[in-house]
Gaussian input, Z-matrix of N, CA and C with variables (Angstrom, degrees):
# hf/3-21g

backbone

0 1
 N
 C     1     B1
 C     2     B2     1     A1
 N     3     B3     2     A2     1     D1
 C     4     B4     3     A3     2     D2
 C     5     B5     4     A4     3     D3
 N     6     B6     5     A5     4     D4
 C     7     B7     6     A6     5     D5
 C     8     B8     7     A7     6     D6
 N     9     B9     8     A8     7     D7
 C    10    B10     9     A9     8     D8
 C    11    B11    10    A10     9     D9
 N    12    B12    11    A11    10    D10
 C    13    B13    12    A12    11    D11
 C    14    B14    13    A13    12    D12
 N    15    B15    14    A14    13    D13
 C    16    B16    15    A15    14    D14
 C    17    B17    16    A16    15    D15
 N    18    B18    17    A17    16    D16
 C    19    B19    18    A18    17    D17
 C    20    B20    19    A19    18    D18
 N    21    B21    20    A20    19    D19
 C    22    B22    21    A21    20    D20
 C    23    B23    22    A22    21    D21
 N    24    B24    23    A23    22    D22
 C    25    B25    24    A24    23    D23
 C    26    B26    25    A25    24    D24
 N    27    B27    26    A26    25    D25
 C    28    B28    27    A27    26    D26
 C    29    B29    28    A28    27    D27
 N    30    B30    29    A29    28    D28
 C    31    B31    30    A30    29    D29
 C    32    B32    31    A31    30    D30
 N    33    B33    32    A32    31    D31
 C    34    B34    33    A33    32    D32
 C    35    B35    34    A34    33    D33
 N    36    B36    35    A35    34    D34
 C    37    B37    36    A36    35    D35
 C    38    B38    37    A37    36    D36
 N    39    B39    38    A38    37    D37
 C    40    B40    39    A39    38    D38
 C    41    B41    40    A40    39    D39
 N    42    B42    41    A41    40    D40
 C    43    B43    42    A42    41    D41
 C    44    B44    43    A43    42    D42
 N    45    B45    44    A44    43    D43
 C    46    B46    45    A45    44    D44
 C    47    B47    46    A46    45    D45
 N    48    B48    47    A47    46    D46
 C    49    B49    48    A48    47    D47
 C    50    B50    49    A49    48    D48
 N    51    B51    50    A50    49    D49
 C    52    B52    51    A51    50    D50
 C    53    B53    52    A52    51    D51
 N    54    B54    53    A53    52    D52
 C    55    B55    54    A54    53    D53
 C    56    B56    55    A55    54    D54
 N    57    B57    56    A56    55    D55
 C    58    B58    57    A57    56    D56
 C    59    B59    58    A58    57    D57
 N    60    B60    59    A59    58    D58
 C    61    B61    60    A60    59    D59
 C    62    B62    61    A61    60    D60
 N    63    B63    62    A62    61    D61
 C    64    B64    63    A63    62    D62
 C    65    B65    64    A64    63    D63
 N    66    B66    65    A65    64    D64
 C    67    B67    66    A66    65    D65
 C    68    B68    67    A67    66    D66
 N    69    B69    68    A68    67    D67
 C    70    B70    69    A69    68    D68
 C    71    B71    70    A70    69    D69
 N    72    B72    71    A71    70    D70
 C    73    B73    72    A72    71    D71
 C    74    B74    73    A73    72    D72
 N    75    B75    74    A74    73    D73
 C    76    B76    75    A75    74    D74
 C    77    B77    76    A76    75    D75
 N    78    B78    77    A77    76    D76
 C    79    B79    78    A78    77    D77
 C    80    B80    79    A79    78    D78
 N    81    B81    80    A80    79    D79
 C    82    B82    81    A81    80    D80
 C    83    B83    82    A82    81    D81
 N    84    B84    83    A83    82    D82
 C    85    B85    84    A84    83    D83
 C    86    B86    85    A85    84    D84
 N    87    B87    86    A86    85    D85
 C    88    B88    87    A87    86    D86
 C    89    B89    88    A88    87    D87
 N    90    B90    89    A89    88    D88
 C    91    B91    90    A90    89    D89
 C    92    B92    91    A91    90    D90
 N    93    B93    92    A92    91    D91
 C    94    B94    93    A93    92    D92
 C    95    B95    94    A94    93    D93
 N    96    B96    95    A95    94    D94
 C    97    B97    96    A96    95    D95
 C    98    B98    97    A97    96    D96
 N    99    B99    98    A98    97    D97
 C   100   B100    99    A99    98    D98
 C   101   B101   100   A100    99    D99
 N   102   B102   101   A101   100   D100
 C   103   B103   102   A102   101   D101
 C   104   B104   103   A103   102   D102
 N   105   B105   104   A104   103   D103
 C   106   B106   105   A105   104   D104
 C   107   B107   106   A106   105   D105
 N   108   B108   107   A107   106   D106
 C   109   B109   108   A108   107   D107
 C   110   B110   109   A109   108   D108
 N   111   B111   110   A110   109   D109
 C   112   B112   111   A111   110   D110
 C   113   B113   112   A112   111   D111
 N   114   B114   113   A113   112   D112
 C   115   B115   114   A114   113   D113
 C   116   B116   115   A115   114   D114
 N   117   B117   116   A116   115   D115
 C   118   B118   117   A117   116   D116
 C   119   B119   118   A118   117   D117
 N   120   B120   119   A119   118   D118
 C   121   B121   120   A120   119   D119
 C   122   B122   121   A121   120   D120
 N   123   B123   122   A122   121   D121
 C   124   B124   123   A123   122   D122
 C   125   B125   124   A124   123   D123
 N   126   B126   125   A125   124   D124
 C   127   B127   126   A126   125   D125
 C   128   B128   127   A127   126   D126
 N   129   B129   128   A128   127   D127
 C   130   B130   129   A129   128   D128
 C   131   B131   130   A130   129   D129
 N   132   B132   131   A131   130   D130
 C   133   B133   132   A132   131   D131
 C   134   B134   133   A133   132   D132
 N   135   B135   134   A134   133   D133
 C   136   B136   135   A135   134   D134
 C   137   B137   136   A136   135   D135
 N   138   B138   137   A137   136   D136
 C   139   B139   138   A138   137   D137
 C   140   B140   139   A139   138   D138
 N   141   B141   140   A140   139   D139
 C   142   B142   141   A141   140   D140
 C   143   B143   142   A142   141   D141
 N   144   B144   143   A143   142   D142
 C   145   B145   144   A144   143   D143
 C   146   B146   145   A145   144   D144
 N   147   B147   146   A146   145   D145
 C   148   B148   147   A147   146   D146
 C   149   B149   148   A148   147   D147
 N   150   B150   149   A149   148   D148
 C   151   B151   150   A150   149   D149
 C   152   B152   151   A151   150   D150
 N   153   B153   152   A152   151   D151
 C   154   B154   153   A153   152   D152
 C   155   B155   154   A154   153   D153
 N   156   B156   155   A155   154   D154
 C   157   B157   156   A156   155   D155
 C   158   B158   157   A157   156   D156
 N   159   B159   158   A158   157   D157
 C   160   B160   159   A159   158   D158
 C   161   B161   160   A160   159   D159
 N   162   B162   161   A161   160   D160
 C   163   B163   162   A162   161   D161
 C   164   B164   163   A163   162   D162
 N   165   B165   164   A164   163   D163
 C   166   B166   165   A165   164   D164
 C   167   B167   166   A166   165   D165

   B1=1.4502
   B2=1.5203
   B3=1.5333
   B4=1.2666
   B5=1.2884
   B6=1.0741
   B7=1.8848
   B8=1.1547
   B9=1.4038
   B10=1.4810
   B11=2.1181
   B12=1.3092
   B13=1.5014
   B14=1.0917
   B15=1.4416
   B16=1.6377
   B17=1.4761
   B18=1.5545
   B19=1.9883
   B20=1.6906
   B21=1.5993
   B22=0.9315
   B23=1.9168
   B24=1.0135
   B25=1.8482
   B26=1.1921
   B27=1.9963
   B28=1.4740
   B29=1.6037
   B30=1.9381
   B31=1.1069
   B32=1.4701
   B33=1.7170
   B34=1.3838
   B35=1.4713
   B36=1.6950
   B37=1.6357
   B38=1.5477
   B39=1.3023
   B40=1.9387
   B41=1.4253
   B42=1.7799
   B43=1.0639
   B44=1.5539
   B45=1.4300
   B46=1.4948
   B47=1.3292
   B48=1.8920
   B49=1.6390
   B50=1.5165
   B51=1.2338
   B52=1.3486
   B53=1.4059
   B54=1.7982
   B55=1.4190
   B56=1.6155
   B57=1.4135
   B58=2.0302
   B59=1.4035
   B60=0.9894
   B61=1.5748
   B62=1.3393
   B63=1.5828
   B64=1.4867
   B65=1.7197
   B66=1.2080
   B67=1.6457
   B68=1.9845
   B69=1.1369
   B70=1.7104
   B71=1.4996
   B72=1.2710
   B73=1.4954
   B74=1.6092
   B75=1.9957
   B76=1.0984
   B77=2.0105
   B78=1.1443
   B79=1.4326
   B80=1.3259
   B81=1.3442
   B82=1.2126
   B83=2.0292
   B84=1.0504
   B85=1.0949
   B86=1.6199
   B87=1.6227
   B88=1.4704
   B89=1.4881
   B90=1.6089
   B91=1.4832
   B92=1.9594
   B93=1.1198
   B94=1.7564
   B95=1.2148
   B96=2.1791
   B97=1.2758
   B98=1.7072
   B99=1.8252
   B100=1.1976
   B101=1.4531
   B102=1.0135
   B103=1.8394
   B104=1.4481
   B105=1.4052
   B106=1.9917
   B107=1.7742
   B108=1.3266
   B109=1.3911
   B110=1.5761
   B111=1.2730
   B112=2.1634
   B113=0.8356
   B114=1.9213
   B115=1.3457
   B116=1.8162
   B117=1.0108
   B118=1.8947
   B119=1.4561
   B120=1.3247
   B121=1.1987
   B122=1.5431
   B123=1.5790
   B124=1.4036
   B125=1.6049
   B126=1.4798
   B127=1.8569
   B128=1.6512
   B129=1.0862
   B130=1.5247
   B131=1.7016
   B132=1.7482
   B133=1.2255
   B134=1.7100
   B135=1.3234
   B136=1.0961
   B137=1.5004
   B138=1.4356
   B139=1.7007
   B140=1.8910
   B141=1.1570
   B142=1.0378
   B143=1.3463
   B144=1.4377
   B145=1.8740
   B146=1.2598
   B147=1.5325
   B148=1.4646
   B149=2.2340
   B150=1.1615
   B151=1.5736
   B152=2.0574
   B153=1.4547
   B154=1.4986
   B155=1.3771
   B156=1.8548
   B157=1.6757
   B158=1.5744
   B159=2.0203
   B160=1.5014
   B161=1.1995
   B162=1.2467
   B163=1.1061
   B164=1.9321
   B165=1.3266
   B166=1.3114
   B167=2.1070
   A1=108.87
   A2=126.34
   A3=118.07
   A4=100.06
   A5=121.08
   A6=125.34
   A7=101.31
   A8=146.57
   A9=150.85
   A10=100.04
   A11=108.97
   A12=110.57
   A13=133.84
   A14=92.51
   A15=118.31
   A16=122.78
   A17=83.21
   A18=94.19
   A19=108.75
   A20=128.04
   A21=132.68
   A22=109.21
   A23=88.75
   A24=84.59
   A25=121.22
   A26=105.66
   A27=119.53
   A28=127.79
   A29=116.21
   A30=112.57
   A31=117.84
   A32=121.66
   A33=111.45
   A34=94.15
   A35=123.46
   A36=116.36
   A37=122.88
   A38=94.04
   A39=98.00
   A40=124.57
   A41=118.87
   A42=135.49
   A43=112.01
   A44=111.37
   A45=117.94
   A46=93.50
   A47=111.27
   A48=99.08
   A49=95.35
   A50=133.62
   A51=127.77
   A52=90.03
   A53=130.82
   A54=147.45
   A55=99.52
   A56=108.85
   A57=96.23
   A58=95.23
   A59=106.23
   A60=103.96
   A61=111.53
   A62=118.97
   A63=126.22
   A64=110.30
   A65=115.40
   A66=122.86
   A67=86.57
   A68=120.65
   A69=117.81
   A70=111.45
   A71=111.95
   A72=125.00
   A73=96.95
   A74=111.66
   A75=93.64
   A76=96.98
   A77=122.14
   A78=117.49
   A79=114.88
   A80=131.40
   A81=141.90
   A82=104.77
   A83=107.87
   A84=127.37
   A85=100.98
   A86=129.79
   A87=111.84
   A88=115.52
   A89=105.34
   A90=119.29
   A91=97.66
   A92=94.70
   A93=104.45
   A94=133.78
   A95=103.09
   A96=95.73
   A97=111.31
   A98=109.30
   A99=89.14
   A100=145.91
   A101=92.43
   A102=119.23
   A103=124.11
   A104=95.69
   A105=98.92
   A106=99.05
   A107=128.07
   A108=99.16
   A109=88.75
   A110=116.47
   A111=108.86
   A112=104.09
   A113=123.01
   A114=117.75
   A115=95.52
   A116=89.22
   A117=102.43
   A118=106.96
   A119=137.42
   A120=129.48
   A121=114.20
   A122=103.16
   A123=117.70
   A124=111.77
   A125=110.53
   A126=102.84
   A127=108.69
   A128=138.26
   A129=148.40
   A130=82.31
   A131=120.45
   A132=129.39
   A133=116.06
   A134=122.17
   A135=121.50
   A136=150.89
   A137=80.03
   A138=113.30
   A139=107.61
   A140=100.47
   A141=84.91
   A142=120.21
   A143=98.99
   A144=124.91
   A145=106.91
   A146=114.17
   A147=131.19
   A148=98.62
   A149=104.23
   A150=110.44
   A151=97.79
   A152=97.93
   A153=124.89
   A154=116.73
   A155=96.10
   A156=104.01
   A157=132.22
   A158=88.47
   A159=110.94
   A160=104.80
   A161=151.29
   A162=132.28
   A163=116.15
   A164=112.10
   A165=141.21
   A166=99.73
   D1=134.54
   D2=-177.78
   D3=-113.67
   D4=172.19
   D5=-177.68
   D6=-67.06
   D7=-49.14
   D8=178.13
   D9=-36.28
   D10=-39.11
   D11=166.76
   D12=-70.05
   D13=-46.01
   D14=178.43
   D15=-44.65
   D16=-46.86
   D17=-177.91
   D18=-99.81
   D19=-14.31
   D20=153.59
   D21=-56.46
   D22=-70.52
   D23=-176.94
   D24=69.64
   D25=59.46
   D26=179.29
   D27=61.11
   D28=5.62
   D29=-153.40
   D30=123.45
   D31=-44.40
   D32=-149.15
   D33=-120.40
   D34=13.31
   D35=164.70
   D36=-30.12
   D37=-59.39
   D38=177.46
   D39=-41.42
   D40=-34.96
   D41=-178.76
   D42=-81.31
   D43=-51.11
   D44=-167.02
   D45=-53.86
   D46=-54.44
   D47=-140.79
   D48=-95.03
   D49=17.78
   D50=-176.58
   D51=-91.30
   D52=-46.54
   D53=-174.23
   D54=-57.10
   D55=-26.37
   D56=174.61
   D57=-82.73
   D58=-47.62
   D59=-154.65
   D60=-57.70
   D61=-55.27
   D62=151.47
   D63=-20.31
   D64=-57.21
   D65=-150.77
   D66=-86.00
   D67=-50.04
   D68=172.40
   D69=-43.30
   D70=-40.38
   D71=-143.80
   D72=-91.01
   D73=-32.90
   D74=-170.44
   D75=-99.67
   D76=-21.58
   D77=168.27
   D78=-52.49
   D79=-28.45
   D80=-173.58
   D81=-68.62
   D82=-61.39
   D83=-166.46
   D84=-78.64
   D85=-29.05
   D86=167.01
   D87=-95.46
   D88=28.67
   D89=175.97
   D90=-105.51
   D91=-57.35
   D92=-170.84
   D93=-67.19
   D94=-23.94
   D95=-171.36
   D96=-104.81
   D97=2.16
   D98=149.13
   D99=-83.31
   D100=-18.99
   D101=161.02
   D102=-48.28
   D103=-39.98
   D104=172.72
   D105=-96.19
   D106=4.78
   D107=-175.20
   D108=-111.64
   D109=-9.56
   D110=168.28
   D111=-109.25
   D112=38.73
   D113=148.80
   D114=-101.18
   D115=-50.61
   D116=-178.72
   D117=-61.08
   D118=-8.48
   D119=169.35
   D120=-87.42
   D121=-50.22
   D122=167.56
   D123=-44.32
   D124=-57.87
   D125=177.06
   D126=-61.80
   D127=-22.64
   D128=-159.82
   D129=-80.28
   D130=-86.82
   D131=172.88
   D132=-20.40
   D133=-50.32
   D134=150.98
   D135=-9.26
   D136=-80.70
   D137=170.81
   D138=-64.42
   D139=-39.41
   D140=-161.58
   D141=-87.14
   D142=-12.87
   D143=167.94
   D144=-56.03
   D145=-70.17
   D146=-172.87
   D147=-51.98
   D148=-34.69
   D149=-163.28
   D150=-62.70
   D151=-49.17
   D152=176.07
   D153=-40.78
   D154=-68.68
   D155=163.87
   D156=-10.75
   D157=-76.99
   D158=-175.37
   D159=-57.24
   D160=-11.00
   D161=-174.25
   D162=-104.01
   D163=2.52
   D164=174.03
   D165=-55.21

């Protein structure tokens, strides 16, 4: 088998590796975007602590 097959894949390369890439693309993104929204909650929580404070 040479790599020219390998990544062909009998015909159905276009399909297989579009189906990782899809499946990378969407694991990626239900890894990251909770991560940036309990960063943005954490600065929100923040603000609104520090906002609380000043008014002490």
């Amino acid at each position: 088998m040479t790599w020219s097959q390998f990544w062909a894949m009998g015909g159905f390369g276009g399909y297989v590796w579009s189906a990782y890439a899809f499946t990378a693309f969407i694991v990626t993104v239900n890894t990251v975007a909770p991560l940036l929204r309990r960063r943005a909650v954490r600065r929100q929580l923040r603000r609104e602590t520090e906002r609380g404070e000043e008014g002490l």
